[in-house]
C-alpha positions as CSV (number, residue, x, y, z in Angstrom):
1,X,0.0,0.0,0.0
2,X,1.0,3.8,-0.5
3,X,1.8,5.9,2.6
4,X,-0.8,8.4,2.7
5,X,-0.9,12.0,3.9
6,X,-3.9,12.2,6.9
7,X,-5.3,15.6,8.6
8,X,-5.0,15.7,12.5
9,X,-8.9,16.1,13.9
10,X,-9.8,17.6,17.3
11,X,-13.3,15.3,16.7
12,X,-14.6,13.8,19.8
13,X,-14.2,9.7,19.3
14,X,-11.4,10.6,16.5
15,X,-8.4,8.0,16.3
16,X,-5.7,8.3,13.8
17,X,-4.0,5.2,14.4
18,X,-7.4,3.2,13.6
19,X,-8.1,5.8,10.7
20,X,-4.7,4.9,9.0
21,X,-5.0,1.2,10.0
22,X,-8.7,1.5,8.3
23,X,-7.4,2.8,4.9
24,X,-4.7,1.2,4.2
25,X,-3.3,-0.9,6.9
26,X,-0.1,1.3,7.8
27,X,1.0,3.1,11.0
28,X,0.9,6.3,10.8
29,X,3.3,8.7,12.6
30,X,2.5,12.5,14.1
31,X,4.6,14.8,12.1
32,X,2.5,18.3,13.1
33,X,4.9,20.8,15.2
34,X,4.7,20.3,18.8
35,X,6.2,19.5,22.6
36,X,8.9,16.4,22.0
37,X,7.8,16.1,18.0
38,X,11.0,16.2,15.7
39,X,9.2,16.4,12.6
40,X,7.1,18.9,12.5
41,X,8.0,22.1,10.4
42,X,9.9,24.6,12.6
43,X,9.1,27.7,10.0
44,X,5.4,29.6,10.7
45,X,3.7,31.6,8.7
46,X,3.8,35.1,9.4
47,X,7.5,34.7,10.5
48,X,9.9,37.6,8.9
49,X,11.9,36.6,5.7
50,X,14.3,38.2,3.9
51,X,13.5,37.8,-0.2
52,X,15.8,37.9,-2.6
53,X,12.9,39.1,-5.2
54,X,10.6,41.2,-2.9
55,X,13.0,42.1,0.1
56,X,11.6,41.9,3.7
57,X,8.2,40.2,3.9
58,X,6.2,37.8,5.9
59,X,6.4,34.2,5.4
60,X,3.9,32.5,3.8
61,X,2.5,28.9,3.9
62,X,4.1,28.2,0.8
63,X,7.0,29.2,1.6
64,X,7.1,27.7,4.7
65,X,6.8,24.3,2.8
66,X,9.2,24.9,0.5
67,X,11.9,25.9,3.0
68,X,11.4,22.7,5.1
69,X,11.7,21.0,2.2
70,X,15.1,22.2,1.5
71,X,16.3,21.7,5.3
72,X,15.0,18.2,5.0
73,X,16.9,16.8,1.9
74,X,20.0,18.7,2.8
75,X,22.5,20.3,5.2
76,X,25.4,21.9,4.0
77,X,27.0,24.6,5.8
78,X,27.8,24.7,9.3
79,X,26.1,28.1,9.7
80,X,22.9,25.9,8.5
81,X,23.0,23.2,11.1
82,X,23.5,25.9,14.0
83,X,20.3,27.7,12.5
84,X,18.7,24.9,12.2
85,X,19.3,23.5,15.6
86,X,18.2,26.9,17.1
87,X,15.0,26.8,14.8
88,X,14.7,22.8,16.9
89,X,15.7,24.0,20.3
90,X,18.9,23.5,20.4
91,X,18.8,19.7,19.0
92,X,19.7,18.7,15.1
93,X,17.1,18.5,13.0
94,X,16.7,15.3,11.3
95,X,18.5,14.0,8.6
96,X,17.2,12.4,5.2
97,X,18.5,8.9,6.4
98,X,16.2,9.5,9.5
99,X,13.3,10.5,8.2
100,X,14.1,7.5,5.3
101,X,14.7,5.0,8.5
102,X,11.7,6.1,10.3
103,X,8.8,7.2,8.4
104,X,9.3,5.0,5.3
105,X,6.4,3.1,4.4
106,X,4.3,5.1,7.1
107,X,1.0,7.1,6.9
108,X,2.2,11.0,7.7
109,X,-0.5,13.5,10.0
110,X,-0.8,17.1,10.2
111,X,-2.9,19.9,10.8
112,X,-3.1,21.1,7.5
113,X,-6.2,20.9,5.5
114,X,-6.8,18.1,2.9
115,X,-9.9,18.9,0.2
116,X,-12.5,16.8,0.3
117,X,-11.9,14.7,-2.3
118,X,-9.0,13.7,0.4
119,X,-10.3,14.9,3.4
120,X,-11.8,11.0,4.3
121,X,-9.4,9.0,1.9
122,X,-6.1,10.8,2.8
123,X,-3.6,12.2,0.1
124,X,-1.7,9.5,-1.6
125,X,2.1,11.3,-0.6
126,X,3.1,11.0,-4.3
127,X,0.0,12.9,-5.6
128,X,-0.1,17.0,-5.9
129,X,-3.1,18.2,-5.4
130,X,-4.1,21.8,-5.9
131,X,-7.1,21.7,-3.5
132,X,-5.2,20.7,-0.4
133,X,-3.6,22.8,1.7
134,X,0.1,23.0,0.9
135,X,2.0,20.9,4.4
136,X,5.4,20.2,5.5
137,X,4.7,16.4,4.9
138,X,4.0,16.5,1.3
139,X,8.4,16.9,0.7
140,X,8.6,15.5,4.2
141,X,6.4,12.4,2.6
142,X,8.9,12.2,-0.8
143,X,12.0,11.9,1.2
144,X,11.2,9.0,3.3
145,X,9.5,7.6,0.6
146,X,11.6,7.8,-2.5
């Protein structure tokens, strides 16, 4: 089965592990930002960014997304991996071989907003789709999955 992408629910009776089971049979792992979580994406919207096109701006989802994909499938500078550890609290962030290791083959959750077409069915981690919310877990989903 593919790993799929699933939304987080704050639902009364809601239970992501049987959800994922339910689809597809996987596990599913917890990637949304939080208290102990090393996956989720440590950029926010609305943060301050300097732009090389537009100057100084706020962040937006998108780029949010696109910036934790870069972190994710690469670290190359020192002065990266001590911003990067500051952005995770003082811990490295993890590594393509970790997320390979231990998401691979694993149904990914997250706050962000599937459509409805995926809302119930989850997003297949391979698939763009332009009605769902852009997330962290969509590159997050293609690295441990290659």
């Amino acid at each position: 089965m593919k790993p799929l992408r699933l939304e987080l629910s704050r639902t009364k009776g809601f239970d992501l592990h049987a959800k994922s089971r339910a689809l597809n049979g996987l596990d599913v792992v917890n990637v949304a930002r939080g208290p102990g979580r090393k996956w989720g994406n440590p950029f926010k919207i609305g943060d301050p960014i300097i732009d090389a096109k537009n100057g100084a701006g706020r962040m937006t989802r998108e780029q949010c997304v696109m910036l934790y994909g870069q972190m994710a499938g690469r670290i190359s500078t020192p002065a990266e991996e001590a911003y990067l550890a500051e952005l995770f609290g003082g811990k490295q962030p993890p590594d393509r071989a970790t997320a390979v290791q231990e998401l691979r083959g694993k149904n990914l959750a997250c706050w962000c907003h599937l459509c409805e077409r995926h809302a119930e069915t989850g997003k297949p981690l391979d698939e763009d789709c332009a009605d769902c919310e852009p997330c962290h877990v969509d590159p997050l989903g293609r690295i441990a999955n290659p």
